[in-house]
Backbone as CSV, one residue per row, in Angstrom:
resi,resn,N_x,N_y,N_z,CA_x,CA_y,CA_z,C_x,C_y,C_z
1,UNK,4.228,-11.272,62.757,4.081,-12.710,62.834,2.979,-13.106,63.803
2,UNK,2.852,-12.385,64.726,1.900,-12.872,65.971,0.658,-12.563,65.759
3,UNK,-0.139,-11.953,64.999,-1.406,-11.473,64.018,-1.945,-12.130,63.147
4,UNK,-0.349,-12.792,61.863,-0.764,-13.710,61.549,-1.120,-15.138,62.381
5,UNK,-0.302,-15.757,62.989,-0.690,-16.737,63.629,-2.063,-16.643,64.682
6,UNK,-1.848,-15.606,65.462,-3.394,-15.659,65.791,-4.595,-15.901,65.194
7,UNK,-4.275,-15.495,63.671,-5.453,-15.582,62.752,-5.909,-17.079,62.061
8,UNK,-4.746,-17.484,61.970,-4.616,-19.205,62.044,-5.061,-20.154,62.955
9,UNK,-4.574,-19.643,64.617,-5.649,-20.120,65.524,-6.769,-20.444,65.554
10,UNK,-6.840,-19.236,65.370,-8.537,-19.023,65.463,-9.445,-19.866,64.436
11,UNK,-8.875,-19.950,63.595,-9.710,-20.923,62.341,-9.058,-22.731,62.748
12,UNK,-8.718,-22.584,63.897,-8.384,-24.238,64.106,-9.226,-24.528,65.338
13,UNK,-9.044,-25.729,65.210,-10.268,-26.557,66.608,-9.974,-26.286,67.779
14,UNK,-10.047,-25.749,68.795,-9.526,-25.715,69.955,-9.715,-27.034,70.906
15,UNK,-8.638,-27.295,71.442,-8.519,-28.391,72.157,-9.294,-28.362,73.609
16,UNK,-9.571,-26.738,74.379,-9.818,-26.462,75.598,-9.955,-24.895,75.429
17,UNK,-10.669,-24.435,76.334,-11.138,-22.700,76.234,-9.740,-21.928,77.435
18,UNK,-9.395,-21.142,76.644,-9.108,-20.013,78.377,-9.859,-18.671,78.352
19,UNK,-9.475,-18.659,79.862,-10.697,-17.197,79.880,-8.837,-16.594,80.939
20,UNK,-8.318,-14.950,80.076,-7.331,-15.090,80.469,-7.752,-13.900,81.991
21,UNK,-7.083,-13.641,83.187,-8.053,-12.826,83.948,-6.933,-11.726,83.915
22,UNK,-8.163,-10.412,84.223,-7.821,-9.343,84.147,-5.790,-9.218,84.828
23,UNK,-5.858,-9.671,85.672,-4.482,-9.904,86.566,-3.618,-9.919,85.425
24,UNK,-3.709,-11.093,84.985,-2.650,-11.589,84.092,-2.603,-10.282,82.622
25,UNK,-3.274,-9.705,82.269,-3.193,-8.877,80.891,-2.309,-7.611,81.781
26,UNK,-2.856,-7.082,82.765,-1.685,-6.205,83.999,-0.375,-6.904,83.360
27,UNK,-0.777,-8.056,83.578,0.690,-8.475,83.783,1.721,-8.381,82.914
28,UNK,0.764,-8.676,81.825,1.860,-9.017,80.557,1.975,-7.484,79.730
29,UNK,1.258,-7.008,80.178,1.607,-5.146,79.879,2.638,-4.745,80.529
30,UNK,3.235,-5.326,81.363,4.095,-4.891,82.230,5.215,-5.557,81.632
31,UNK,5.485,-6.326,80.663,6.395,-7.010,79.833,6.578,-6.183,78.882
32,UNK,7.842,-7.045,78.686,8.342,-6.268,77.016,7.636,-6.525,75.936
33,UNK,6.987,-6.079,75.208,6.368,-6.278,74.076,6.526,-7.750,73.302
34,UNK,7.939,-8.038,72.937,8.472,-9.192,72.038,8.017,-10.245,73.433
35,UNK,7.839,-10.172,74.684,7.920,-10.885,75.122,6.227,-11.654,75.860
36,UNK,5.763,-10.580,76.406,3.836,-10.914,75.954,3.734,-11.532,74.902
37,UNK,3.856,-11.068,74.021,3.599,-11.741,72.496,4.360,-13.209,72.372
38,UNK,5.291,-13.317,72.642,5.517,-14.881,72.833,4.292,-15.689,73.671
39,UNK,4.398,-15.403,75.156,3.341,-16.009,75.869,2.113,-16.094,75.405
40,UNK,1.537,-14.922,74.716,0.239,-15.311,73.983,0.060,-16.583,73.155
41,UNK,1.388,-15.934,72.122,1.541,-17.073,71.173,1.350,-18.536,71.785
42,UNK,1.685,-18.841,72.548,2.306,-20.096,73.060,0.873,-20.276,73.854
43,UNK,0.082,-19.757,74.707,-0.513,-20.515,74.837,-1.782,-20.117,73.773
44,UNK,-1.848,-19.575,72.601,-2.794,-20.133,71.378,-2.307,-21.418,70.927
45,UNK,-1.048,-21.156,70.762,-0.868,-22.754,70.051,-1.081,-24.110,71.322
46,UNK,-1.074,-23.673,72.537,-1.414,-25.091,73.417,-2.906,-25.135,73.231
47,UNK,-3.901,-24.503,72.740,-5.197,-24.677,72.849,-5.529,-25.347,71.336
48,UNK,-4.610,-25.258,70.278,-4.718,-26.223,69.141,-3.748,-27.288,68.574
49,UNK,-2.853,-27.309,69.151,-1.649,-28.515,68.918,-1.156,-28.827,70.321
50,UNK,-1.302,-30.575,70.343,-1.180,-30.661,72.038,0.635,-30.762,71.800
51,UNK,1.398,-30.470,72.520,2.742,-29.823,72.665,3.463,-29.815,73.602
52,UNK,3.676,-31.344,73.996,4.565,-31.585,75.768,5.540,-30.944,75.816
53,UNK,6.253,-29.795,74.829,7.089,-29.039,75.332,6.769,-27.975,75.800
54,UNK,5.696,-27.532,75.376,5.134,-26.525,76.122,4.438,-26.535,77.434
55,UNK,4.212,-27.581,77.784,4.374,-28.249,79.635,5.037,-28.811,80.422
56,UNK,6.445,-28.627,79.667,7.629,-29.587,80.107,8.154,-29.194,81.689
57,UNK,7.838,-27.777,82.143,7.894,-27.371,83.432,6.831,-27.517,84.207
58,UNK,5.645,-27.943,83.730,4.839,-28.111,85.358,5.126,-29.147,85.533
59,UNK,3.995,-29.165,86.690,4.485,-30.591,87.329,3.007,-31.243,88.040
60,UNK,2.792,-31.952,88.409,1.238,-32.404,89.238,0.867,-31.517,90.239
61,UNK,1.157,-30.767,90.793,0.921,-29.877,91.512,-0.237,-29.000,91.034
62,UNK,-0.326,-28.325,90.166,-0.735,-27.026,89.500,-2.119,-27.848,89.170
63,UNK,-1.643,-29.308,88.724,-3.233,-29.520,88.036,-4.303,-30.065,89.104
């Protein structure tokens, strides 16, 4: 599922770029498989469908 949808991404407009840093790919290697792959997912889809549930935990701080 996560191959396909990436591939769907990618052929949609992006709303904003990320550049993800080396740190963070450590990081998510260090995850469970099913579970990187969510986070990816999720933030491809925040870069083409804007999605206040998928920011429902920050807060003004961060930005």
């Amino acid at each position: 599922m996560y191959i396909c949808s990436e591939i769907i991404f990618d052929r949609m407009e992006k709303l904003f770029e990320i550049i993800i840093l080396e740190e963070v790919l450590e990081f998510l290697k260090g995850l469970h498989k099913k579970h990187s792959e969510k986070i990816l997912y999720n933030i491809r889809k925040s870069q083409v469908e804007p999605d206040s549930e998928l920011f429902k935990k920050l807060n003004n701080e961060i930005w």
